[in-house]
N, C-alpha and C positions, 0 to 999 in steps of 0.2 A: 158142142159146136167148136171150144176153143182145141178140143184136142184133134177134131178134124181140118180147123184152120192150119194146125201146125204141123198135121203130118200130108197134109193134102188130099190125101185120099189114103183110107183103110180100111180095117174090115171090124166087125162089132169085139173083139179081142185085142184088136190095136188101140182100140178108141178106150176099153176099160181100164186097159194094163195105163194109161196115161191119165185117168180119172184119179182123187183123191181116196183114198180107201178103198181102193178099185170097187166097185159096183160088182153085183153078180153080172154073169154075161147075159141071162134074160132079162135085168133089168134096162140094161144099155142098149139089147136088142131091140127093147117096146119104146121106149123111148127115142132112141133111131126110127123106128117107123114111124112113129108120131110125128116126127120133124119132117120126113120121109112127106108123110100125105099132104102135112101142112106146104110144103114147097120148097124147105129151106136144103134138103139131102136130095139126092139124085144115087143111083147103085150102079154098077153094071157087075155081071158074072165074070169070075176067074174062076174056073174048078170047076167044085163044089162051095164056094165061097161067095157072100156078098162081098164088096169093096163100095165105100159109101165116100162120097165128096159133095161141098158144098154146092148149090146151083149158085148162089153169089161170089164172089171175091170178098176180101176181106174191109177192104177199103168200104164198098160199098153196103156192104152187113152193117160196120160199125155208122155210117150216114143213118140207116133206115134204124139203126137201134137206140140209137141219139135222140135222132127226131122221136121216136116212139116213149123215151125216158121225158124230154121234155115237156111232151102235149100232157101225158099221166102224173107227175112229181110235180109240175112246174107251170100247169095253167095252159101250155105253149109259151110260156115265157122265157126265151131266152136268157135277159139279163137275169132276170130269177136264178136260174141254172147257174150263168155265171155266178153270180155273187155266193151263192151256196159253195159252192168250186174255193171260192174264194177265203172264205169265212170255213172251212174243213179245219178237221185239226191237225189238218197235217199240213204245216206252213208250208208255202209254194215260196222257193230262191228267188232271189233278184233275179237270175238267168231264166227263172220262167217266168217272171212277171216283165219282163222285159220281152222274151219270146210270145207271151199274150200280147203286150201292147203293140209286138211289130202285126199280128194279125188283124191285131182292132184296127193299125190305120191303112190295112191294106184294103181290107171291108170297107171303110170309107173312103178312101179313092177312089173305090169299083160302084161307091153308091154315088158317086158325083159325078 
């Protein structure tokens, strides 16, 4: 999916040449269909060629895949989420804990 996010739309040879260790092509191919029936790819013909793009936008993928991390890792617990985020070992800068905090109190505006 992240290589079809970023090329927009390709074909199952676009998608591998951008995959790690490139995959064989029937591997990306079944795999593409899998995502394909499940709803997330959509095709249309060029050629003889498939050309596969996302049915979502990106924005929207990363919501539904968020929320899908939370409910499974994290109870549905958001702060849980948070604080895990938090407590990583990859320290987060004052400029992102400050970019976090402008989101918390914007959250809370919008809940008062």
């Amino acid at each position: 999916m992240d290589a079809l996010y970023r090329l927009g739309e390709g074909s199952v040879a676009d998608v591998a040449r951008l995959m790690p260790d490139e995959p064989s092509y029937n591997t990306v191919r079944n795999i593409m269909a899998i995502l394909e029936r499940k709803g997330y790819l959509k095709h249309r013909q060029d050629g003889k060629r498939y050309l596969y793009s996302p049915v979502e936008g990106v924005a929207r993928a990363q919501s539904s895949m968020l929320r899908h991390l939370v409910r499974t890792f994290f109870q549905g617990s958001v702060p849980r989420a948070v604080s895990a985020l938090l407590g990583a070992e990859e320290r987060l800068t004052r400029e992102e804990l400050d970019e976090i905090a402008r989101y918390v109190e914007a959250a809370r505006e919008e809940a008062d």
